[in-house]
VOZAVEX-466898 format. One line per 2 residues: their letters; for each residue x, y, z of N, C-alpha, C. Coordinates in Angstrom, 1 decimal. Layout:
// VOZAVEX-466898
a> X:Y:Z:X:Y:Z:X:Y:Z ~ ...
// end
This chain:
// VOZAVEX-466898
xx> -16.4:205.0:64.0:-15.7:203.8:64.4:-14.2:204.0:64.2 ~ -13.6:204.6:63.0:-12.6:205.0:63.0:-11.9:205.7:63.8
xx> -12.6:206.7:64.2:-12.3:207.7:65.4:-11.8:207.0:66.8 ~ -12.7:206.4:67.0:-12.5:205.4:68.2:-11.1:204.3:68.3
xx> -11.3:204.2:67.2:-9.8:203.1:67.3:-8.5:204.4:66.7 ~ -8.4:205.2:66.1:-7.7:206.7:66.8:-7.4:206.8:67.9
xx> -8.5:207.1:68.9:-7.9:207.5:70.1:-7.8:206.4:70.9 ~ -8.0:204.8:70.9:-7.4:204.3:71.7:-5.9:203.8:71.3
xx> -5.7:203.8:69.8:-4.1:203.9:69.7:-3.4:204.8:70.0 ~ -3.9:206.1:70.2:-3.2:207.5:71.1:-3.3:207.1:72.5
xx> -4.0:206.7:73.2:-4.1:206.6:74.5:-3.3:205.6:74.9 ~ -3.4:204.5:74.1:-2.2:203.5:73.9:-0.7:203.7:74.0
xx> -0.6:205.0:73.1:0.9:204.9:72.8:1.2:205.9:74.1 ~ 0.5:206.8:74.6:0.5:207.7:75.4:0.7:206.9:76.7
xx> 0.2:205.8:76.9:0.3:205.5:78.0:2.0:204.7:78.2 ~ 2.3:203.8:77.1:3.7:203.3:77.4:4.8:204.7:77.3
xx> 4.4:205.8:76.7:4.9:206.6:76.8:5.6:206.7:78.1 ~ 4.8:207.3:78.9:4.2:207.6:80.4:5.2:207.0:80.9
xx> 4.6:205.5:80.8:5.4:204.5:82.3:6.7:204.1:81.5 ~ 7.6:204.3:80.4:8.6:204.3:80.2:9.4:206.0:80.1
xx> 9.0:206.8:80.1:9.8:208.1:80.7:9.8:208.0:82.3 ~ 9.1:207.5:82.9:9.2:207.6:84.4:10.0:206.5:84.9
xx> 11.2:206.3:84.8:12.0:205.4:85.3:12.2:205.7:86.6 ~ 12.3:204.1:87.3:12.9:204.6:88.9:14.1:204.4:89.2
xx> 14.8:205.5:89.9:16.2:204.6:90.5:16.4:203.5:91.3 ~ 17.3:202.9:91.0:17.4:201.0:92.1:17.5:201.6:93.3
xx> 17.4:200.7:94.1:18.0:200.9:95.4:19.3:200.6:95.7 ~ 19.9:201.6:95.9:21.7:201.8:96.5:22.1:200.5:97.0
xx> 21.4:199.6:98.5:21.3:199.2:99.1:21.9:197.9:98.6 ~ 20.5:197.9:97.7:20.5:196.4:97.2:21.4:196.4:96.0
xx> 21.5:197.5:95.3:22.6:196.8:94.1:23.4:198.5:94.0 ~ 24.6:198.8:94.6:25.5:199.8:94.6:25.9:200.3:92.9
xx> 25.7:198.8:92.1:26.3:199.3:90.5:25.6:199.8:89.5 ~ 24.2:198.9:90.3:23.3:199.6:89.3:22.6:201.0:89.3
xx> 23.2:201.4:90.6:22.4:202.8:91.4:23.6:203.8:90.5 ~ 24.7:203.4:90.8:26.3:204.1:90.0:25.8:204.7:88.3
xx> 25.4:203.2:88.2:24.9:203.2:86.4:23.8:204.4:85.8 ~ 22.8:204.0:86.8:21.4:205.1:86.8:22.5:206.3:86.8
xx> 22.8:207.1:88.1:23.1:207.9:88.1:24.2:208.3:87.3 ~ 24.9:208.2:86.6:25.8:208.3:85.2:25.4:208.3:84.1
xx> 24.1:207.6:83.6:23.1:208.0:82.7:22.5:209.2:82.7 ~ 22.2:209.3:84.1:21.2:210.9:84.3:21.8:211.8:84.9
xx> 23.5:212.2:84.3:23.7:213.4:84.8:23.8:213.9:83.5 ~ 23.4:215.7:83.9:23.7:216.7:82.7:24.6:216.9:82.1
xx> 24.8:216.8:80.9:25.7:217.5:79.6:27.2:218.0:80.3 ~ 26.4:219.2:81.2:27.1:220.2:81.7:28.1:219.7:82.4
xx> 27.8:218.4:83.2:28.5:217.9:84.5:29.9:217.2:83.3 ~ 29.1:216.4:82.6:30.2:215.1:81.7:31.1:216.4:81.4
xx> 30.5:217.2:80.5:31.8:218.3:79.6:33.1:218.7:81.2 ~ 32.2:218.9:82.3:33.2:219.3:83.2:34.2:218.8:83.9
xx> 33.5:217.5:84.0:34.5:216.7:84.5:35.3:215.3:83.4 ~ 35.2:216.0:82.3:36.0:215.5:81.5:37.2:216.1:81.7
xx> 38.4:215.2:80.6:39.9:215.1:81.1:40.1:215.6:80.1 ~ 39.3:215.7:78.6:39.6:216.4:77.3:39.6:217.6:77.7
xx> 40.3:218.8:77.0:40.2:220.4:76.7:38.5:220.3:75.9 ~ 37.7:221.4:75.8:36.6:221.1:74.9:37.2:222.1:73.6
xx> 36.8:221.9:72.7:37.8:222.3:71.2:36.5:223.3:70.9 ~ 36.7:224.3:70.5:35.8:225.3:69.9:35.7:225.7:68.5
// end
């Protein structure tokens, strides 16, 4: 019995896992700032460090 309520709290947590890593982007269309926002959340490291205006300090 124990077992059972184990794996449905794994399957449980696995599942919100799931459907909150898989975010969608807005539509441009409909909302231009929110689509801005998404996409400035989800660019790489690499891009911010590059197109920053600071020197990077070593």
């Amino acid at each position: 019995m124990k077992s059972i309520r184990v794996n449905l709290v794994l399957a449980a947590v696995a599942a919100l896992f799931l459907t909150a890593a898989c975010s969608v982007a807005p539509d441009a269309k409909e909302d231009p700032n929110a689509d801005a926002a998404y996409k400035r959340e989800h660019r790489s490291e690499g891009y911010r460090e590059a197109q920053s205006s600071q020197p990077r300090k070593d």
